[in-house]
VEXFITOR-963010 format. One line per 2 residues: their letters; for each residue x, y, z of C-alpha. Coordinates in Angstrom, 2 decimals, decimal comma. Layout:
% VEXFITOR-963010
a	X Y Z ~ ...
***
This chain:
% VEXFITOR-963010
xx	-54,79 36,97 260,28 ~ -54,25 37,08 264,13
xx	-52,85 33,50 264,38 ~ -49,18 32,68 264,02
xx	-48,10 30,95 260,97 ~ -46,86 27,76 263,12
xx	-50,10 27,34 264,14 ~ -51,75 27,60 260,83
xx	-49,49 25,07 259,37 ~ -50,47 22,23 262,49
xx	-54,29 22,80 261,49 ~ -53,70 22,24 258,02
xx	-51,89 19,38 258,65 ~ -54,53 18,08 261,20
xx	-57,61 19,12 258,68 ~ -55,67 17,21 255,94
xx	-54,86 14,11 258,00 ~ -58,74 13,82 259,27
xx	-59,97 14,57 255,64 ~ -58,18 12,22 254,30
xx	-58,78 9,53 256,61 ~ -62,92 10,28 256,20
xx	-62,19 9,69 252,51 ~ -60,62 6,68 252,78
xx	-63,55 4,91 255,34 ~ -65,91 6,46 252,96
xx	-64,41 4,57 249,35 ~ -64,29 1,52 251,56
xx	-68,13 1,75 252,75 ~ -68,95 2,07 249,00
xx	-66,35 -0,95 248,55 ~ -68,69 -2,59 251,17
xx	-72,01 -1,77 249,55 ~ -70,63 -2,58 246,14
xx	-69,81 -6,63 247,47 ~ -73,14 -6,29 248,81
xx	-74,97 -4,86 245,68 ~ -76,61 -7,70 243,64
xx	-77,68 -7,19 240,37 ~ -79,35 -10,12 238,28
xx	-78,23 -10,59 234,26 ~ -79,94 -12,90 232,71
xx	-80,86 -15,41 235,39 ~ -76,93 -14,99 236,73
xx	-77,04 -13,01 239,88 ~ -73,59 -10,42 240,10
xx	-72,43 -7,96 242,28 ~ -71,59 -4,38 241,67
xx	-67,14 -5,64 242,52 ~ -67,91 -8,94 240,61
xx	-69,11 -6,95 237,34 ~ -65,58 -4,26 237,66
xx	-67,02 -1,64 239,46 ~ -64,77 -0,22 241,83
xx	-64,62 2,45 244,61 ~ -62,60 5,93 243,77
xx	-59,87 6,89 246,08 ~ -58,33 10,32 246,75
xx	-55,53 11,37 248,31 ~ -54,40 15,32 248,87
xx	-51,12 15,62 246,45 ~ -50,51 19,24 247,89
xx	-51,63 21,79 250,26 ~ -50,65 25,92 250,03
xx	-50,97 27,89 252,57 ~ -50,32 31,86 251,31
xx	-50,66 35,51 253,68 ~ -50,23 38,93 252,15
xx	-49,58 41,87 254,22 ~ -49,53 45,37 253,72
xx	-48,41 47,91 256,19 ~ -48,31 51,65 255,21
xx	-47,50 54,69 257,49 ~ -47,56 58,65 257,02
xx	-47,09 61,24 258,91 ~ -48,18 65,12 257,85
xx	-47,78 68,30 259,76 ~ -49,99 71,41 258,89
xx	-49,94 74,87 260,00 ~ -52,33 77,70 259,40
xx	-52,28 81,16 259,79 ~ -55,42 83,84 259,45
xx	-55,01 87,27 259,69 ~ -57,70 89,40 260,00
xx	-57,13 93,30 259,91 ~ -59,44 96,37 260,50
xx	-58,32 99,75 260,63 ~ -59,67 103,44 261,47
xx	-59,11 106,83 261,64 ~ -59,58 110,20 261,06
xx	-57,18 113,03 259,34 ~ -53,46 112,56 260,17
xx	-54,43 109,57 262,10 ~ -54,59 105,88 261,39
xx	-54,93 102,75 263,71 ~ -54,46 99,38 262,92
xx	-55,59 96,05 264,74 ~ -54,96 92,76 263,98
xx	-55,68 89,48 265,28 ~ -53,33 86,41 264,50
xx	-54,64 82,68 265,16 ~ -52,33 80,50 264,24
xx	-52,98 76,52 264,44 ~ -50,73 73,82 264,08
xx	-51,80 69,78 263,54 ~ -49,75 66,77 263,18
xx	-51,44 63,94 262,32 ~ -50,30 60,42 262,39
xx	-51,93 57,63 259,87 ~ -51,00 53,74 260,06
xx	-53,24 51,41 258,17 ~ -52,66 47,38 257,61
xx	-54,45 45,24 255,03 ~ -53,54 41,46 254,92
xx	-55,09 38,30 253,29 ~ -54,65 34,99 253,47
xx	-55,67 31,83 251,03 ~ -55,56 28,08 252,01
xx	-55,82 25,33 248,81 ~ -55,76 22,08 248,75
xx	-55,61 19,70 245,91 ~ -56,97 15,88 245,87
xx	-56,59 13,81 242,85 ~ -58,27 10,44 241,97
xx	-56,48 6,96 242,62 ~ -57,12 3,65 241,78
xx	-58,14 0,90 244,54 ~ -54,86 0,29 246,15
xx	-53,38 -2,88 244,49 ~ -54,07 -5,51 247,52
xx	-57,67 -4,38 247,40 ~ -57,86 -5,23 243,62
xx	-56,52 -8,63 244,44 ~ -58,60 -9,54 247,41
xx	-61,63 -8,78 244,88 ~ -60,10 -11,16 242,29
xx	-59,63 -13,84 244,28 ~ -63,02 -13,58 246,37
xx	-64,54 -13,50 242,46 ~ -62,92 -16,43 241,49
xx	-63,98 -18,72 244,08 ~ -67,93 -17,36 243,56
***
Protein backbone atom coordinates (compact mmCIF):
# COMPACT_ATOMS: atom_id res chain seq x y z
CA UNK A 1 0.00 0.00 0.00
CA UNK A 2 3.08 2.30 0.60
CA UNK A 3 4.32 2.17 -3.05
CA UNK A 4 3.18 4.60 -5.71
CA UNK A 5 0.94 3.34 -8.33
CA UNK A 6 3.70 4.13 -11.18
CA UNK A 7 5.76 1.89 -9.64
CA UNK A 8 3.35 -0.89 -9.24
CA UNK A 9 2.42 -0.75 -12.81
CA UNK A 10 6.56 -1.13 -14.02
CA UNK A 11 6.68 -4.42 -11.76
CA UNK A 12 3.75 -5.81 -13.25
CA UNK A 13 4.89 -5.16 -16.43
CA UNK A 14 8.44 -6.54 -15.61
CA UNK A 15 6.83 -9.79 -13.66
CA UNK A 16 4.65 -10.27 -16.81
CA UNK A 17 7.43 -9.84 -19.39
CA UNK A 18 9.86 -12.42 -17.35
CA UNK A 19 6.83 -14.84 -16.83
CA UNK A 20 6.08 -14.95 -19.98
CA UNK A 21 9.35 -15.35 -21.43
CA UNK A 22 9.99 -18.55 -18.74
CA UNK A 23 6.85 -19.94 -20.36
CA UNK A 24 7.82 -19.72 -23.62
CA UNK A 25 11.66 -21.50 -23.04
CA UNK A 26 9.73 -23.91 -21.02
CA UNK A 27 6.93 -25.15 -24.10
CA UNK A 28 10.04 -25.17 -26.24
CA UNK A 29 12.18 -27.56 -23.81
CA UNK A 30 9.10 -29.87 -23.88
CA UNK A 31 9.12 -29.17 -27.83
CA UNK A 32 12.78 -30.41 -27.44
CA UNK A 33 12.10 -33.50 -25.36
CA UNK A 34 9.08 -34.33 -27.46
CA UNK A 35 11.62 -34.60 -30.96
CA UNK A 36 13.68 -36.47 -28.68
CA UNK A 37 10.99 -38.87 -27.18
CA UNK A 38 10.92 -42.22 -29.10
CA UNK A 39 8.26 -44.43 -28.79
CA UNK A 40 8.19 -47.86 -30.78
CA UNK A 41 4.58 -49.05 -32.57
CA UNK A 42 4.74 -52.02 -33.92
CA UNK A 43 8.36 -52.44 -34.96
CA UNK A 44 8.09 -48.53 -36.39
CA UNK A 45 10.02 -46.37 -34.05
CA UNK A 46 8.05 -42.53 -33.65
CA UNK A 47 8.55 -39.64 -31.77
CA UNK A 48 6.30 -37.90 -29.35
CA UNK A 49 6.13 -34.45 -32.54
CA UNK A 50 6.09 -37.22 -35.27
CA UNK A 51 2.85 -38.97 -33.66
CA UNK A 52 0.91 -34.99 -33.21
CA UNK A 53 1.84 -34.28 -29.92
CA UNK A 54 2.58 -30.83 -29.43
CA UNK A 55 3.81 -28.38 -26.72
CA UNK A 56 1.03 -25.85 -25.05
CA UNK A 57 1.76 -22.22 -25.20
CA UNK A 58 0.44 -19.38 -23.03
CA UNK A 59 0.46 -16.01 -23.30
CA UNK A 60 -1.04 -13.34 -20.49
CA UNK A 61 -4.26 -11.77 -22.45
CA UNK A 62 -4.70 -9.23 -19.46
CA UNK A 63 -3.36 -8.02 -16.28
CA UNK A 64 -5.56 -5.78 -13.41
CA UNK A 65 -4.09 -4.08 -11.09
CA UNK A 66 -7.00 -2.65 -8.40
CA UNK A 67 -6.35 -0.41 -4.70
CA UNK A 68 -9.20 0.51 -2.40
CA UNK A 69 -8.83 3.13 0.12
CA UNK A 70 -10.71 4.26 2.89
CA UNK A 71 -9.99 7.29 4.92
CA UNK A 72 -12.39 8.33 7.77
CA UNK A 73 -11.94 11.21 10.33
CA UNK A 74 -13.94 12.44 13.56
CA UNK A 75 -13.53 14.70 15.84
CA UNK A 76 -15.69 14.81 19.40
CA UNK A 77 -15.47 17.25 22.23
CA UNK A 78 -16.79 16.26 25.78
CA UNK A 79 -17.27 18.14 28.85
CA UNK A 80 -18.19 17.05 32.31
CA UNK A 81 -19.29 18.59 35.24
CA UNK A 82 -19.69 16.96 39.03
CA UNK A 83 -21.02 18.69 41.71
CA UNK A 84 -20.77 17.52 44.93
CA UNK A 85 -22.63 19.41 47.86
CA UNK A 86 -22.65 19.03 51.72
CA UNK A 87 -24.27 21.27 53.97
CA UNK A 88 -24.63 22.00 57.90
CA UNK A 89 -26.05 23.82 60.46
CA UNK A 90 -27.78 24.45 63.38
CA UNK A 91 -31.17 26.62 64.12
CA UNK A 92 -31.44 29.78 61.97
CA UNK A 93 -28.26 28.79 60.39
CA UNK A 94 -27.31 26.92 57.27
CA UNK A 95 -23.94 26.56 55.33
CA UNK A 96 -23.38 25.28 52.12
CA UNK A 97 -20.10 23.98 50.32
CA UNK A 98 -19.60 22.86 47.11
CA UNK A 99 -16.92 21.66 45.03
CA UNK A 100 -17.07 21.98 41.10
CA UNK A 101 -14.57 19.83 38.83
CA UNK A 102 -15.20 20.41 35.63
CA UNK A 103 -13.19 18.47 32.71
CA UNK A 104 -13.11 19.06 29.22
CA UNK A 105 -11.58 16.41 26.32
CA UNK A 106 -11.30 16.72 22.69
CA UNK A 107 -10.34 13.90 21.04
CA UNK A 108 -9.21 13.50 17.54
CA UNK A 109 -9.71 9.94 15.57
CA UNK A 110 -8.24 9.29 11.89
CA UNK A 111 -8.20 5.73 10.74
CA UNK A 112 -7.21 4.39 6.98
CA UNK A 113 -7.99 0.93 5.61
CA UNK A 114 -6.82 0.16 1.98
CA UNK A 115 -6.44 -3.05 -0.18
CA UNK A 116 -5.06 -3.87 -3.10
CA UNK A 117 -5.53 -7.05 -5.69
CA UNK A 118 -3.20 -7.92 -8.66
CA UNK A 119 -4.73 -10.69 -11.46
CA UNK A 120 -3.47 -11.90 -14.20
CA UNK A 121 -4.97 -14.04 -16.83
CA UNK A 122 -3.02 -16.60 -19.30
CA UNK A 123 -4.88 -18.52 -21.84
CA UNK A 124 -3.72 -21.55 -23.94
CA UNK A 125 -2.31 -21.14 -27.62
CA UNK A 126 -1.47 -23.31 -30.20
CA UNK A 127 2.34 -23.85 -31.38
CA UNK A 128 2.93 -20.72 -33.28
CA UNK A 129 2.35 -21.54 -37.01
CA UNK A 130 6.23 -21.65 -38.21
CA UNK A 131 6.80 -24.13 -35.43
CA UNK A 132 3.98 -26.41 -36.80
CA UNK A 133 5.65 -26.24 -40.15
CA UNK A 134 9.21 -26.83 -39.22
CA UNK A 135 7.69 -30.15 -37.54
CA UNK A 136 5.97 -31.07 -40.83
CA UNK A 137 8.62 -30.78 -42.89
CA UNK A 138 11.38 -32.37 -40.48
CA UNK A 139 8.48 -35.40 -40.42
CA UNK A 140 8.33 -35.69 -43.90
CA UNK A 141 11.82 -36.18 -44.71
CA UNK A 142 12.06 -39.05 -41.64
Amino acid sequence: MSAPLPQIIEQLGLSIARAQSAMDINSVAIAKSMAETKVMIGDEEHTLLSLGFAPSFYAFTEATVEAKLSFSMSETTETSVDVSVSGGGGVGFVMFAASVDVGYARKFSVGSEGQSSIAARIVSLPPPDQLTAVLRRHNEKN
